[in-house]
N, C-alpha and C positions, 0 to 999 in steps of 0.2 A: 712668896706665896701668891698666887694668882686666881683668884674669881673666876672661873673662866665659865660663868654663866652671865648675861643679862638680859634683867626681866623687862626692859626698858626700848627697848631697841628692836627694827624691826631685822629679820634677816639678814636684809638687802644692804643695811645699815651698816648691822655687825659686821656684816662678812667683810666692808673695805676697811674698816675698824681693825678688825682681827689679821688682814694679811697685814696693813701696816703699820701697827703697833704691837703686838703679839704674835706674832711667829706663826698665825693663824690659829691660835688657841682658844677664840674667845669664840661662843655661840650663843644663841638665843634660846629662852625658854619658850616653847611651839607657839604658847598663845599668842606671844610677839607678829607672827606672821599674819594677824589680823589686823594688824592695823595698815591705817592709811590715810594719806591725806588728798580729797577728789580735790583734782585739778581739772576744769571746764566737762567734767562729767566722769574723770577719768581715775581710776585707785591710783595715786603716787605712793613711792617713799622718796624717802632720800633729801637733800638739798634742792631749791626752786628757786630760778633769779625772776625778779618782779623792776622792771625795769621803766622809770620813769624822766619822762625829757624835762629839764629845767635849766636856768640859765642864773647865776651869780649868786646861789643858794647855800653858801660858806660853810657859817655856821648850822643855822637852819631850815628847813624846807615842809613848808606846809603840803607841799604837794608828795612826797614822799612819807609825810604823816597820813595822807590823806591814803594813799595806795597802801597802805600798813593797814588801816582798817580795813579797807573794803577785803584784803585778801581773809582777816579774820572774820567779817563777818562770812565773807561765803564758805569757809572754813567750816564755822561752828553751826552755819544750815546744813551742811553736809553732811555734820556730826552726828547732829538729832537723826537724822537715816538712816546714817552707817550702824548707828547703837540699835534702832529698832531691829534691821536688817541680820544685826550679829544677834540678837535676843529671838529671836523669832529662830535662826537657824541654831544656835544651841539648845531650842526648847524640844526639838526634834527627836 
């Protein structure tokens, strides 16, 4: 038996999800297509490589801790806008 709804996932998501795992069975429920994540001003979905230069960092790397945050915080500034932005346009 197969789910072939997700409330979680944006389209863009699903749909390479659903050709290659699912026979392309799997879809999104509509609201899914709101979401996004602003990259340099921009709506994303999907995967995003964040690419940091370092040099004999093995086990651990501050400097790739350090680019984890910063993508979350501009992530979660982004967020506060995008929710205003989606609240404001569903109040219409």
């Amino acid at each position: 038996m197969l789910l072939d709804l997700t409330w979680r996932m944006h389209p863009d998501v699903t749909s390479f999800v659903s050709r290659s795992f699912y026979e392309g069975r799997l879809g999104s429920e509509a609201r899914c297509a709101t979401q996004a994540v602003v990259v340099d001003g921009i709506d994303t979905t999907g995967l995003r490589a964040s690419f940091v230069e370092h040099l004999g960092d093995r086990v651990r790397s501050d400097a790739e801790a350090e680019r984890v945050r910063e993508v979350i915080a501009v992530s979660y500034t982004h967020l506060d806008v995008y929710k205003r932005q989606s609240e404001s346009r569903s109040s219409l």
